[in-house]
Backbone of each chain as nested JSON, in Angstrom:
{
  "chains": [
    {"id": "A", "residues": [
      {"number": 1, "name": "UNK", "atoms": {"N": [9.093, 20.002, 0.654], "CA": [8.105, 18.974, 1.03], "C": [8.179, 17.801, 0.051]}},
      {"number": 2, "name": "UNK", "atoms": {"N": [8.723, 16.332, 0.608], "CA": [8.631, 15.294, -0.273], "C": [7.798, 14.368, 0.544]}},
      {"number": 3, "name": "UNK", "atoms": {"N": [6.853, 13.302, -0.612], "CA": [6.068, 12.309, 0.159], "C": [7.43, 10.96, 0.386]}},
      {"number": 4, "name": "UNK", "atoms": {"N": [7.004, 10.357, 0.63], "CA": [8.192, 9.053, 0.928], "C": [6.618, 8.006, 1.181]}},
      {"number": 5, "name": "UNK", "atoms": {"N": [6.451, 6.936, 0.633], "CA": [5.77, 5.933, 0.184], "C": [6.593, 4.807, 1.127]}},
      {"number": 6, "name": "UNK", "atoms": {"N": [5.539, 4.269, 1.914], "CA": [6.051, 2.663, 2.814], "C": [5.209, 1.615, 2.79]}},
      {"number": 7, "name": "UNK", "atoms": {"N": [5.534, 0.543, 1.774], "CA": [4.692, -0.596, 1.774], "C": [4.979, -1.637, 2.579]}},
      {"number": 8, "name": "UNK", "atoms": {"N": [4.425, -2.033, 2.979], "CA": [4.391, -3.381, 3.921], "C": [3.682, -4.015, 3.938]}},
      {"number": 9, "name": "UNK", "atoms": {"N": [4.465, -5.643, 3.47], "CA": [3.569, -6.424, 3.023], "C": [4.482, -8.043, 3.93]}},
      {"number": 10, "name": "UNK", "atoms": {"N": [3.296, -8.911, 4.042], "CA": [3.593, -9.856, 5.323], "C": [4.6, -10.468, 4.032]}},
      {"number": 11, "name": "UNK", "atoms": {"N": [5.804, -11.322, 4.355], "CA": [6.826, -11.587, 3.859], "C": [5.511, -13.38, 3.39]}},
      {"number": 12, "name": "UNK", "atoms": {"N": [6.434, -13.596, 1.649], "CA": [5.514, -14.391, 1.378], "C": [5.071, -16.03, 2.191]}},
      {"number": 13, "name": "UNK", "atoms": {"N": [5.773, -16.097, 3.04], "CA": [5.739, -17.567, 3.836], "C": [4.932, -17.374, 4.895]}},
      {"number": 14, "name": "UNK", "atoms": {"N": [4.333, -16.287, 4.985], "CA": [3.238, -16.163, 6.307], "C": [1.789, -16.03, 5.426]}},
      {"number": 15, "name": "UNK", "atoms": {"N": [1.015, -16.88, 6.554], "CA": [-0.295, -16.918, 6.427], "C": [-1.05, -15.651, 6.049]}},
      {"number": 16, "name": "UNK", "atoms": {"N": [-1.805, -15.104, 5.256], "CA": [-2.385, -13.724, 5.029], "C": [-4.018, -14.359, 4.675]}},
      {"number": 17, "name": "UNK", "atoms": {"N": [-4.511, -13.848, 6.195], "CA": [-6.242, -14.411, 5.561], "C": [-6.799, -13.41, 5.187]}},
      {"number": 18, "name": "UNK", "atoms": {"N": [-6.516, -12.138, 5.312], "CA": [-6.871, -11.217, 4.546], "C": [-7.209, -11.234, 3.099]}},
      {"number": 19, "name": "UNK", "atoms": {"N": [-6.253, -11.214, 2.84], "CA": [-5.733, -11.778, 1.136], "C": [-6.657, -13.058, 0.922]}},
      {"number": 20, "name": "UNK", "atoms": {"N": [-6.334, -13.586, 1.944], "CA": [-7.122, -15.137, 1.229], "C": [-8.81, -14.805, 0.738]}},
      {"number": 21, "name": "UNK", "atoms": {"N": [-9.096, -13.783, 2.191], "CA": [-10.396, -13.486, 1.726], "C": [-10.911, -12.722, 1.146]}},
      {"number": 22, "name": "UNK", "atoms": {"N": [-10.278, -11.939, 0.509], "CA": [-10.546, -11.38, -0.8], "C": [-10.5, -12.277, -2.012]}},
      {"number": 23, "name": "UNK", "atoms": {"N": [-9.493, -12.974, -2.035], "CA": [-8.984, -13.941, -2.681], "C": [-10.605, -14.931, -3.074]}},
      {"number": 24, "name": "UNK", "atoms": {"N": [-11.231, -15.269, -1.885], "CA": [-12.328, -15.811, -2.036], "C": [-13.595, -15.644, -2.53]}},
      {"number": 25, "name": "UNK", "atoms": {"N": [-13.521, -14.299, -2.147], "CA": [-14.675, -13.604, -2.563], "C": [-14.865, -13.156, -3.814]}},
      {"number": 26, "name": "UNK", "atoms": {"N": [-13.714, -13.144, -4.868], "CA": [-14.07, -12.801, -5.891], "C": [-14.518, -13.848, -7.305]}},
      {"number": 27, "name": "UNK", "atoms": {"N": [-14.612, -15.202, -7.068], "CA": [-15.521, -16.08, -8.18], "C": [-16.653, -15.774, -7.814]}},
      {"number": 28, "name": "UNK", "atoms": {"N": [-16.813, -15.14, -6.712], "CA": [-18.611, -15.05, -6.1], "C": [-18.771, -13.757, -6.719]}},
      {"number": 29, "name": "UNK", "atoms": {"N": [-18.131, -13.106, -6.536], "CA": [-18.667, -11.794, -7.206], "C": [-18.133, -11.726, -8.811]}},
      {"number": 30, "name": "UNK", "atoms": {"N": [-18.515, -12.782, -9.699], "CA": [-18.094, -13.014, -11.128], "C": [-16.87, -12.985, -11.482]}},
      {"number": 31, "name": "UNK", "atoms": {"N": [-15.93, -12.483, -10.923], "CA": [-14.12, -12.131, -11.628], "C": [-13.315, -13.405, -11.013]}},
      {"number": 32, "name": "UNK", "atoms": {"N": [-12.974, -13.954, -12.584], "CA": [-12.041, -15.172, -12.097], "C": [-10.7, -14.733, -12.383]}},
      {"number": 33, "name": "UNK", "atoms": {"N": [-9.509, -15.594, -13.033], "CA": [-8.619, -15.033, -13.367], "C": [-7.38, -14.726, -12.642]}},
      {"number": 34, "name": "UNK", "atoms": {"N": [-7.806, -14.234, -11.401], "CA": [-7.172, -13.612, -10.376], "C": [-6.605, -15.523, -9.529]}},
      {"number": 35, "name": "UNK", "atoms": {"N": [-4.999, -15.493, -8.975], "CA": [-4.991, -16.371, -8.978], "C": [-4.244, -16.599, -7.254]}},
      {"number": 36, "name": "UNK", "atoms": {"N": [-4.275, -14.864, -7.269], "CA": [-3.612, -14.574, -5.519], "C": [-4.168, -13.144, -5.517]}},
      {"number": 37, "name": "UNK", "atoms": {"N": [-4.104, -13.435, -3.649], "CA": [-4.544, -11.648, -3.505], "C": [-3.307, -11.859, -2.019]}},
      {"number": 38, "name": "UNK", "atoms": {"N": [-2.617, -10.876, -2.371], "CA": [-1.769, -10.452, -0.67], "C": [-2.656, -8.849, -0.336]}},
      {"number": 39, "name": "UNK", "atoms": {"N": [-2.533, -8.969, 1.201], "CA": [-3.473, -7.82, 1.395], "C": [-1.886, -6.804, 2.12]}},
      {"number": 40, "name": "UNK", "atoms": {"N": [-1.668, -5.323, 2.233], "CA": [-0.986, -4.995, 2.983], "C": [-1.016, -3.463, 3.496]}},
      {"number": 41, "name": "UNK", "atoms": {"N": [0.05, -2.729, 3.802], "CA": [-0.221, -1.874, 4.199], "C": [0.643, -0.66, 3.33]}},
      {"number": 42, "name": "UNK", "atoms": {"N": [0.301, -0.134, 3.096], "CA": [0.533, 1.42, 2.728], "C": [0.616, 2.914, 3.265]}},
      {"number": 43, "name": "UNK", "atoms": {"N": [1.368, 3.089, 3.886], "CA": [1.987, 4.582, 4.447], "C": [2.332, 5.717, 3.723]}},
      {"number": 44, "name": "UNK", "atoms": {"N": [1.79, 6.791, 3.246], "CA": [2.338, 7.849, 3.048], "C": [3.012, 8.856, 3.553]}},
      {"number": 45, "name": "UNK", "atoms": {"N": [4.295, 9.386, 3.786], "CA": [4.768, 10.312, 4.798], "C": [5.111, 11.674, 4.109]}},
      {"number": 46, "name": "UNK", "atoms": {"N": [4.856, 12.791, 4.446], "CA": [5.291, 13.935, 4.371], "C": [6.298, 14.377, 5.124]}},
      {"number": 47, "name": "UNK", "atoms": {"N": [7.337, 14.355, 4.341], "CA": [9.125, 14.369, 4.957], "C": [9.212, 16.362, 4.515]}},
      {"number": 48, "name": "UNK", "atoms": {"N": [9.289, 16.725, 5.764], "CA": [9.034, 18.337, 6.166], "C": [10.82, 19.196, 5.313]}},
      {"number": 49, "name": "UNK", "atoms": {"N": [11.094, 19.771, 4.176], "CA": [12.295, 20.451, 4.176], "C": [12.388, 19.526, 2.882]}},
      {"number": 50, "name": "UNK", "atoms": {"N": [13.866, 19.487, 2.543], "CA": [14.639, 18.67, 1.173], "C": [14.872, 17.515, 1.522]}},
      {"number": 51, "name": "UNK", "atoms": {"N": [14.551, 16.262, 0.302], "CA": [14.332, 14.812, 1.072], "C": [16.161, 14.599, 0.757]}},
      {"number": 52, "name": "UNK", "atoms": {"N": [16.66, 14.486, 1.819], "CA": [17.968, 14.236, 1.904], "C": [18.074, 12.656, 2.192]}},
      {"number": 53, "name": "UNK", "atoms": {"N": [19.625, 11.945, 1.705], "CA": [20.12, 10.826, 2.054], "C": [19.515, 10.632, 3.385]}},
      {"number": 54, "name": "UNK", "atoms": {"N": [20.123, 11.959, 4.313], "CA": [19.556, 11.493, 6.049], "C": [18.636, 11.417, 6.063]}},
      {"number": 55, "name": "UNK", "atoms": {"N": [17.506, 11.641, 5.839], "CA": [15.801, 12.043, 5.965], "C": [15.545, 10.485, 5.295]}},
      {"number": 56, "name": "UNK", "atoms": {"N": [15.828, 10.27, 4.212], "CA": [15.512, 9.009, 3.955], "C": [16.028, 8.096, 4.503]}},
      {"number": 57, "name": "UNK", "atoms": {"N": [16.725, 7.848, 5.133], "CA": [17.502, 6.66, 5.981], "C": [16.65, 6.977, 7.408]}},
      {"number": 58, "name": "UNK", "atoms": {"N": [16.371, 7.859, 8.173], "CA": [15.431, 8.04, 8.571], "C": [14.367, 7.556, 8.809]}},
      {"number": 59, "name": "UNK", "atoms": {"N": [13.396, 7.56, 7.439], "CA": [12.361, 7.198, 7.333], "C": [12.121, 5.492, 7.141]}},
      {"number": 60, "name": "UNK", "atoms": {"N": [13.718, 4.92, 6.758], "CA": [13.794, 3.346, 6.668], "C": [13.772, 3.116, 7.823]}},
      {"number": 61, "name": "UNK", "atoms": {"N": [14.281, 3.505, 9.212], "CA": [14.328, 3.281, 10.701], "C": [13.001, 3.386, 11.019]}},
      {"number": 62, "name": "UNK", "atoms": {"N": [12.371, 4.482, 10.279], "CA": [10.864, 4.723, 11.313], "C": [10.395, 3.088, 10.353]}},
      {"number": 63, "name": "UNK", "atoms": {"N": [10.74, 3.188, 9.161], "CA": [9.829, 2.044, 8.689], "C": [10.279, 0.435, 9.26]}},
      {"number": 64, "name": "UNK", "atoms": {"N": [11.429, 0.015, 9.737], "CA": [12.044, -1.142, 10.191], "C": [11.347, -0.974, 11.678]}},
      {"number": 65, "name": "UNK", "atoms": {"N": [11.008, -0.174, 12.361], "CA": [10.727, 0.215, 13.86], "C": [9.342, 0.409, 14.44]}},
      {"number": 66, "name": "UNK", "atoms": {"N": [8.782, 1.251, 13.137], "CA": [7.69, 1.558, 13.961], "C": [6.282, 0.986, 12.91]}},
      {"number": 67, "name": "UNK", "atoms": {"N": [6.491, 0.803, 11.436], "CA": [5.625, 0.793, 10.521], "C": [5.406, -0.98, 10.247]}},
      {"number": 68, "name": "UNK", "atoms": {"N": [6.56, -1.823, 10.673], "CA": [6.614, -3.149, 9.862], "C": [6.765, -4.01, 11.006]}},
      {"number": 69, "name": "UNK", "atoms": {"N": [6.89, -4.865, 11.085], "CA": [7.371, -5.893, 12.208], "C": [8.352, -6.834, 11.302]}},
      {"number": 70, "name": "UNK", "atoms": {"N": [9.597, -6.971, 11.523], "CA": [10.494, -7.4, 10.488], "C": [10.642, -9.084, 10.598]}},
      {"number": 71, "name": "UNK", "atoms": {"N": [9.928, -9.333, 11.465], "CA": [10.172, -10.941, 11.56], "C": [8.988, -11.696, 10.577]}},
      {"number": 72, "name": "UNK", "atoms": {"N": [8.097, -10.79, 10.078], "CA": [6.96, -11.501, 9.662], "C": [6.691, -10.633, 8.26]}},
      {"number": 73, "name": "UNK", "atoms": {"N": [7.182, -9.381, 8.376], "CA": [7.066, -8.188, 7.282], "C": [8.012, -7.96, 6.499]}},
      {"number": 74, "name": "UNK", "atoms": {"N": [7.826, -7.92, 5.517], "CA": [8.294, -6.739, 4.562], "C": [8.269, -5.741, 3.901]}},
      {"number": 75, "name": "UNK", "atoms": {"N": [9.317, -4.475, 3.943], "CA": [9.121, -3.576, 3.646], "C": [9.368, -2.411, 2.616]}},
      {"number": 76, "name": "UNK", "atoms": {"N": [9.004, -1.735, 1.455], "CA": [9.38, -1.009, 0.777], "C": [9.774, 0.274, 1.027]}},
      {"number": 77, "name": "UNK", "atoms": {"N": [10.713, 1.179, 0.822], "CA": [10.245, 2.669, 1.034], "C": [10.615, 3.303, -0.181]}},
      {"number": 78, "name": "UNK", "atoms": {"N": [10.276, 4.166, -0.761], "CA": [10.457, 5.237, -1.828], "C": [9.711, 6.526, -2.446]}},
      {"number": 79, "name": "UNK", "atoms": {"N": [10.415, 7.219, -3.077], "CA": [9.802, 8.363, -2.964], "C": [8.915, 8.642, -3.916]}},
      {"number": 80, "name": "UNK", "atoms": {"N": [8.354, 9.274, -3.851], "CA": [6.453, 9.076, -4.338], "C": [6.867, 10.424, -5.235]}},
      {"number": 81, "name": "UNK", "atoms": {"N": [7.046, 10.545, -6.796], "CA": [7.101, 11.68, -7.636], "C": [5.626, 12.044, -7.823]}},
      {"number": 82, "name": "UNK", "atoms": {"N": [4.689, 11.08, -7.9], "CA": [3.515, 11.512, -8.881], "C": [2.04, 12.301, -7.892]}},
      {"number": 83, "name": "UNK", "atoms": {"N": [2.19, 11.351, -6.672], "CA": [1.367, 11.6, -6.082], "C": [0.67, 10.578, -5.491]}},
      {"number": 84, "name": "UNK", "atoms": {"N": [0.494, 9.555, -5.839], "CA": [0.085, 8.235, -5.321], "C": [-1.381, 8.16, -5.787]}},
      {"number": 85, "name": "UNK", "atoms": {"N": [-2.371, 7.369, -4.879], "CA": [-3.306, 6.916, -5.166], "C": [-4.375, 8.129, -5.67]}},
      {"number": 86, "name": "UNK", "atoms": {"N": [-5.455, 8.253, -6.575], "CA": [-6.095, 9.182, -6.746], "C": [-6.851, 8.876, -8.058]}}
    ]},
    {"id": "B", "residues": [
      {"number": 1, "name": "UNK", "atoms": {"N": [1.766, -15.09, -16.122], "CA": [1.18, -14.459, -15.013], "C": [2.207, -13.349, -13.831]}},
      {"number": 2, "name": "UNK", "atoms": {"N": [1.152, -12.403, -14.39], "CA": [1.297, -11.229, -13.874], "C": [0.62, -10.647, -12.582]}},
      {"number": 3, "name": "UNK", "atoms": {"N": [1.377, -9.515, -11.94], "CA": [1.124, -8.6, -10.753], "C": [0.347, -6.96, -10.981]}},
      {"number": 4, "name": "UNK", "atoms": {"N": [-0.534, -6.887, -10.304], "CA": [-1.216, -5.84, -10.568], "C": [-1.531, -5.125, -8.821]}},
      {"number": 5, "name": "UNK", "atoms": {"N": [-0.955, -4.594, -8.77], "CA": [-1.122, -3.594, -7.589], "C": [-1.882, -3.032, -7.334]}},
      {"number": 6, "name": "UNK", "atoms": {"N": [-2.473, -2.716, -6.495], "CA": [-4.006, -1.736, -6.253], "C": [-3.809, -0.653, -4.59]}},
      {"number": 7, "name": "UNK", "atoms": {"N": [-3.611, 0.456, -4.926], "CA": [-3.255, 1.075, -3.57], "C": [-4.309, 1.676, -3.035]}},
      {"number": 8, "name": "UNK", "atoms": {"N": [-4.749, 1.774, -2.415], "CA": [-6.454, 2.284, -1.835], "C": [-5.667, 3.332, -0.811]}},
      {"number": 9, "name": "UNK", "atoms": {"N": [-6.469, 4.432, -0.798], "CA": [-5.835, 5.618, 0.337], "C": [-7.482, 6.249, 0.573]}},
      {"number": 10, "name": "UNK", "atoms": {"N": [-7.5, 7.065, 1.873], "CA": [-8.592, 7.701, 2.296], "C": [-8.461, 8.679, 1.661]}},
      {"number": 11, "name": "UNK", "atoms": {"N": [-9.378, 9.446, 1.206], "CA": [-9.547, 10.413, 0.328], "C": [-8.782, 11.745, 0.938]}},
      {"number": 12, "name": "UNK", "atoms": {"N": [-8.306, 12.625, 0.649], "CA": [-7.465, 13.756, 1.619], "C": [-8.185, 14.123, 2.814]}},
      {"number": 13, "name": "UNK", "atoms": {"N": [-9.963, 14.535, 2.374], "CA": [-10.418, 15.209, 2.935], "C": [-11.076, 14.402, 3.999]}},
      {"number": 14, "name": "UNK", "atoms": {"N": [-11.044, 12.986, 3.972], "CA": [-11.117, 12.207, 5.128], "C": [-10.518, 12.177, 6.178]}},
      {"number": 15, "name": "UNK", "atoms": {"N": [-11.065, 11.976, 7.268], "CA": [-9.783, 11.95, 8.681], "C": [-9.274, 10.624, 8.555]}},
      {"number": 16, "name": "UNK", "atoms": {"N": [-7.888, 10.27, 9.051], "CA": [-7.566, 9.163, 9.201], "C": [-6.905, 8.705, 10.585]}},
      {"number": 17, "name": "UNK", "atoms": {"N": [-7.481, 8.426, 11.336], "CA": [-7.018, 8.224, 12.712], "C": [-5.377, 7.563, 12.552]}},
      {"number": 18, "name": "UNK", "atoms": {"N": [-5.78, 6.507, 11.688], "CA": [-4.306, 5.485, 12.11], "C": [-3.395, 5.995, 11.435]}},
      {"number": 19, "name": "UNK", "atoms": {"N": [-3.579, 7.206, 10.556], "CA": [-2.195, 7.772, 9.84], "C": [-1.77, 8.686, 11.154]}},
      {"number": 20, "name": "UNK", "atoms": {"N": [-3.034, 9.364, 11.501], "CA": [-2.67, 10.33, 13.49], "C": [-1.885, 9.473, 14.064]}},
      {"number": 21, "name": "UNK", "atoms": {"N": [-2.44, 8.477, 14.638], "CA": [-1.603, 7.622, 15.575], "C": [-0.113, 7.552, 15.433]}},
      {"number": 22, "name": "UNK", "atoms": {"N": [0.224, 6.933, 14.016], "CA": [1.71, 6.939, 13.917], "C": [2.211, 8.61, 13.788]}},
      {"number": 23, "name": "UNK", "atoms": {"N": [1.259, 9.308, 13.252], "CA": [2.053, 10.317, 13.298], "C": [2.696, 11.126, 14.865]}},
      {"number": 24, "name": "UNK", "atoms": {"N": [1.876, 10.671, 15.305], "CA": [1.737, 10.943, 17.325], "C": [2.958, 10.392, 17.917]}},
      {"number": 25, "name": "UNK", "atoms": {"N": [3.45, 9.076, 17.042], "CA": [4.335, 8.717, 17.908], "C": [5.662, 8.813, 17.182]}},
      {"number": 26, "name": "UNK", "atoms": {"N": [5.782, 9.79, 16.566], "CA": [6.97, 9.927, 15.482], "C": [7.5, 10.758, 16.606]}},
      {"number": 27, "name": "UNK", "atoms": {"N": [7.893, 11.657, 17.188], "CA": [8.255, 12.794, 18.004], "C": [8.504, 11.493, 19.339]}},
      {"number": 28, "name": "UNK", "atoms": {"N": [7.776, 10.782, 19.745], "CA": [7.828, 10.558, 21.044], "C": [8.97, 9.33, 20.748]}},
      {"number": 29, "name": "UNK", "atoms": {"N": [9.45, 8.67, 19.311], "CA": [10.265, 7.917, 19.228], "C": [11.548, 8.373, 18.674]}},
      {"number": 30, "name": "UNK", "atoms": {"N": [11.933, 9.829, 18.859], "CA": [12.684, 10.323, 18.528], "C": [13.139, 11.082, 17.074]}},
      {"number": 31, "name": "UNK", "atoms": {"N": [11.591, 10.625, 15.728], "CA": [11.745, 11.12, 15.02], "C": [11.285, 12.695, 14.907]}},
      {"number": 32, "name": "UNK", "atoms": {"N": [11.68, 13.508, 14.2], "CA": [11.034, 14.75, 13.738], "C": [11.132, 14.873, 12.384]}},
      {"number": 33, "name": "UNK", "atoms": {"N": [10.354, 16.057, 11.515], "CA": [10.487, 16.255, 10.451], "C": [9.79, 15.522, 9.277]}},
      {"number": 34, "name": "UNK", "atoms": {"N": [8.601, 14.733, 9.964], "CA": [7.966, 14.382, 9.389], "C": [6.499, 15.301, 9.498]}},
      {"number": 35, "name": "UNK", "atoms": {"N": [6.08, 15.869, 8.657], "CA": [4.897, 16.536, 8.752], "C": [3.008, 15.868, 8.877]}},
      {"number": 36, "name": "UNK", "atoms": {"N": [2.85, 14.383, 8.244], "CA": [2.041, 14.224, 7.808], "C": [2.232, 12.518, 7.697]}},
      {"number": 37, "name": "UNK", "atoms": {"N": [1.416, 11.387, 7.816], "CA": [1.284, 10.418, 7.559], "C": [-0.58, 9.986, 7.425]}},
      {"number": 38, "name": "UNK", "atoms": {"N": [-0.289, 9.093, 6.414], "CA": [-1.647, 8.917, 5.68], "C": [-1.375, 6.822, 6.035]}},
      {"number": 39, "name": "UNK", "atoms": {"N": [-1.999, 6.346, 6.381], "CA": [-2.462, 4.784, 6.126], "C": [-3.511, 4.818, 5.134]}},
      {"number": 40, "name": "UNK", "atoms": {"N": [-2.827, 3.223, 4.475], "CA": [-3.79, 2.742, 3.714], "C": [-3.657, 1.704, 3.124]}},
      {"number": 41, "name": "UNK", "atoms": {"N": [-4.056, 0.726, 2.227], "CA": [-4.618, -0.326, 2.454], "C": [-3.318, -0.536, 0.742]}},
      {"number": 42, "name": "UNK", "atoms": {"N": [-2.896, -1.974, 0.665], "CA": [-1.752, -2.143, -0.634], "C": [-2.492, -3.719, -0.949]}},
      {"number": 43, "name": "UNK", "atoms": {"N": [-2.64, -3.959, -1.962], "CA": [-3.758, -4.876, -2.162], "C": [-2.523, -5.557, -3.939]}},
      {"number": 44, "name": "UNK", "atoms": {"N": [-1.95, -6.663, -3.634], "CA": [-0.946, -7.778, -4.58], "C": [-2.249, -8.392, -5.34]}},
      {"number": 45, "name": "UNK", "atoms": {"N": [-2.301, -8.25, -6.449], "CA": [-2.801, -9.424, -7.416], "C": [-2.621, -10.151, -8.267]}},
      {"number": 46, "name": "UNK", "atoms": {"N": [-2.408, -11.911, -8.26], "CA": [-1.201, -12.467, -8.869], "C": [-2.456, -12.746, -10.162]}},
      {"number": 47, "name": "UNK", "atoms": {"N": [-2.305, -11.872, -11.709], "CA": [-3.424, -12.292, -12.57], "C": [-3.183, -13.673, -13.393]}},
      {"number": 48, "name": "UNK", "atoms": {"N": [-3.808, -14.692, -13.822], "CA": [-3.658, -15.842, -14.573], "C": [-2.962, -14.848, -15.961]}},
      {"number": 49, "name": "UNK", "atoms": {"N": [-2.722, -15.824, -17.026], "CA": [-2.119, -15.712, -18.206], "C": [-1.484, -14.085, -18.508]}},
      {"number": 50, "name": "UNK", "atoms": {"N": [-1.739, -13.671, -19.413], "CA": [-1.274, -12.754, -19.725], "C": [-2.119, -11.097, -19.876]}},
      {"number": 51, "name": "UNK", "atoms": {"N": [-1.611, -10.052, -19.223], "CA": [-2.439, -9.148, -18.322], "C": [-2.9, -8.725, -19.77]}},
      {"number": 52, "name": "UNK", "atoms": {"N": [-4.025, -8.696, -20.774], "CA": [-4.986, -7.844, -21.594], "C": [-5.516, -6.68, -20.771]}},
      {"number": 53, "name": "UNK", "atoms": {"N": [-6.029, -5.531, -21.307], "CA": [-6.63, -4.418, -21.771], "C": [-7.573, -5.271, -20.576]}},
      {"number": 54, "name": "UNK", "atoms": {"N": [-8.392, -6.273, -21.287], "CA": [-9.536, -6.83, -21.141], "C": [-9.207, -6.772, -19.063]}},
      {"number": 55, "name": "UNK", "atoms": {"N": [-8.48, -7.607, -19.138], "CA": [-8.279, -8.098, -17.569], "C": [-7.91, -7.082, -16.724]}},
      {"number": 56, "name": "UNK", "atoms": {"N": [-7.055, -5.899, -17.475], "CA": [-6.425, -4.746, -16.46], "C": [-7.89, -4.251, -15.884]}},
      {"number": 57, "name": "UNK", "atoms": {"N": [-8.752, -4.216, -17.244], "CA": [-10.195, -3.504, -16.847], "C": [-11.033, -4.129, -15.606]}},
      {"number": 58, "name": "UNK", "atoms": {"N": [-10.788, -5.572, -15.938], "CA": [-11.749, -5.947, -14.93], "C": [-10.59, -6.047, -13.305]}},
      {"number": 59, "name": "UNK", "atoms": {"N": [-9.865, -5.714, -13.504], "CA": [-9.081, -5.545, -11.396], "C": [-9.486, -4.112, -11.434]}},
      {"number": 60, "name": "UNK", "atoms": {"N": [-10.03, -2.918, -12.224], "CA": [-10.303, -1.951, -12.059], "C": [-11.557, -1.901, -11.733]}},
      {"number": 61, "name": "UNK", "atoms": {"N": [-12.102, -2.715, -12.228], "CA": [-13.67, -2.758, -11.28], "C": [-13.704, -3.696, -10.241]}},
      {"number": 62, "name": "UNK", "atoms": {"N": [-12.623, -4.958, -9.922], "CA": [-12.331, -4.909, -8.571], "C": [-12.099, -4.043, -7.971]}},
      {"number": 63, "name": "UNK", "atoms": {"N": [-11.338, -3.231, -7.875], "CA": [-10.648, -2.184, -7.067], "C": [-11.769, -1.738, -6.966]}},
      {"number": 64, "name": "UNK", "atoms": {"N": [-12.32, -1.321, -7.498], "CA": [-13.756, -0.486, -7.283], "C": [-15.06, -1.01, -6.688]}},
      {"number": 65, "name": "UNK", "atoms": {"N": [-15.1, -1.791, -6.9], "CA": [-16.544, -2.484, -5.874], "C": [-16.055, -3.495, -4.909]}},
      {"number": 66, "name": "UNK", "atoms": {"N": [-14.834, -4.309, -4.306], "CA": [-14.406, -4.767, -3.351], "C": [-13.656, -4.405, -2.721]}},
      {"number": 67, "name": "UNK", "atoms": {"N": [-12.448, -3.851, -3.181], "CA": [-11.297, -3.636, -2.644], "C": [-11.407, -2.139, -2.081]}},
      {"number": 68, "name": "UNK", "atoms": {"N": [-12.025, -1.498, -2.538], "CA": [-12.185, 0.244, -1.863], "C": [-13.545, 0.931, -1.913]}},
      {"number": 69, "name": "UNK", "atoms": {"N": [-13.774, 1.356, -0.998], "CA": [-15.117, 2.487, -0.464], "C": [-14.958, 3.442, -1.274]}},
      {"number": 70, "name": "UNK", "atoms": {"N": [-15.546, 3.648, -2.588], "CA": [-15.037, 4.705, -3.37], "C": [-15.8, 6.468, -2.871]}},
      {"number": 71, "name": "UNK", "atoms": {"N": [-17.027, 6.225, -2.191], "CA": [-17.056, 7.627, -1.192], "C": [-16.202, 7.942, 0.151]}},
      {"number": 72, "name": "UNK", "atoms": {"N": [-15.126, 7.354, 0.267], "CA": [-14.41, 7.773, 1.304], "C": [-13.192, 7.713, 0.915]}},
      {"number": 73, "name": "UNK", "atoms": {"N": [-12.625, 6.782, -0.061], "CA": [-11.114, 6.431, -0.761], "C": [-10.771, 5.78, -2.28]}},
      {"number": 74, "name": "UNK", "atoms": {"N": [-10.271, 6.719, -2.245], "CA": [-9.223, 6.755, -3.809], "C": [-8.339, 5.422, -4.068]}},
      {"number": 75, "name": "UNK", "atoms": {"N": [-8.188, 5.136, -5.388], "CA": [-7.499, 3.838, -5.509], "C": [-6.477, 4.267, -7.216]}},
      {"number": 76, "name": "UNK", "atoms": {"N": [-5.624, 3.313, -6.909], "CA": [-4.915, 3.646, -8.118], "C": [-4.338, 1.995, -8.469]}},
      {"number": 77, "name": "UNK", "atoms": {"N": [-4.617, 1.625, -9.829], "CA": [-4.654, 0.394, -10.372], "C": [-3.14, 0.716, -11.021]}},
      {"number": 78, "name": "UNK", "atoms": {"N": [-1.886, -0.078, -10.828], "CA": [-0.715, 0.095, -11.648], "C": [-0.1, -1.508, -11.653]}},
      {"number": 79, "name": "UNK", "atoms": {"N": [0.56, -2.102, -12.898], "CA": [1.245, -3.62, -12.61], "C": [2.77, -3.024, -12.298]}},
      {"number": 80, "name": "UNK", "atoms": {"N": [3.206, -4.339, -11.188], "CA": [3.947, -4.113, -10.962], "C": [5.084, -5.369, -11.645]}},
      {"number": 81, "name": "UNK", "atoms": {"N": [6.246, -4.259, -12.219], "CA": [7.139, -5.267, -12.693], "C": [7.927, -5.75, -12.108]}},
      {"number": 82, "name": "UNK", "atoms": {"N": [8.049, -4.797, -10.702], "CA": [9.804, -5.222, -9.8], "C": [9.301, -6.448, -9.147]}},
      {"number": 83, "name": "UNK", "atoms": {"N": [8.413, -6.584, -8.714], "CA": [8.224, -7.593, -7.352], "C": [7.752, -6.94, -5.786]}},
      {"number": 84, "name": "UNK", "atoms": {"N": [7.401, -5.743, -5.865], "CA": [6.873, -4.827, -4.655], "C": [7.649, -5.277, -3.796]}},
      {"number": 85, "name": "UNK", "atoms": {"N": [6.956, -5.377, -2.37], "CA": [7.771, -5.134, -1.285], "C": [8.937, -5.714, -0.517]}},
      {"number": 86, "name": "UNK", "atoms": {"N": [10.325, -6.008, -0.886], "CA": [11.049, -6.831, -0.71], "C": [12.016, -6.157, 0.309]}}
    ]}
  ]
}
C-alpha cells in the first residue's frame, strides 16, 4: 500500500479568484505580509500492491485525464513517504 | 520572498464525497488498483521578505482560522523550495 499525492494547481497565467479571495481577506483579518494566495487542489491516492514504475505512470494518466484539465492546470504527482496533512 | 504551502485534507474519519466520486470513476475509466482517494484543498502563499519563525507562525494561524475547518480537517504548514506544481 503506497499513497501517491496529486496537486493541481491552475497554471500561473489564469485568473484564480479563489486565491484572490483569500488573498483579500486576510489585511481584514490582521495578517499582512502575505503577498499572493493560489488556491488548488490536492488528491490523495491509495495505489493498492507495490508502487511500481507502471502504477505510477498510471496514476500520471489518471492525473493528466481525470484529476487536472491540462489546458488551464497544472499538475504534480509524487509519492507521499510521511503521510501528508495531519 | 518566499512560498509556504498549506495542505488542508478532511480529517480520515470524515466522509468525503468528492474523493468517492473520483474514486467511482477510476474502474469505469479503465483504471484499477487504486484503493482509496481523498480531495482536498492546496493553498500557495507567496510571503513578503524573508520567512522568520515570527511569520511561519503567523500562516499557521492562517491555516487555522481561514484556510481550514479545524473540526472537520487537518492542515499541514511546510515552505516550499521547488516551486510546487509544475
Amino acid at each position: 500500500m503506497a499513497r501517491v499525492v496529486v496537486d493541481v494547481m491552475l497554471k500561473p497565467e489564469i485568473l484564480d479568484p479563489q486565491g484572490k479571495a483569500v488573498h483579500g481577506a486576510l489585511p481584514r483579518l490582521g495578517f499582512d505580509g502575505v503577498t499572493g494566495v493560489r488556491q488548488g487542489k490536492r488528491f490523495e491516492l491509495e495505489v493498492d500492491g507495490e508502487l511500481t514504475a507502471e502504477r505510477l505512470a498510471e496514476v500520471r494518466t489518471i492525473a493528466e485525464t481525470l484529476l487536472s484539465n491540462p489546458v488551464i492546470e497544472d499538475f504534480a504527482v509524487r509519492v507521499d513517504e510521511a503521510g501528508g496533512a495531519a
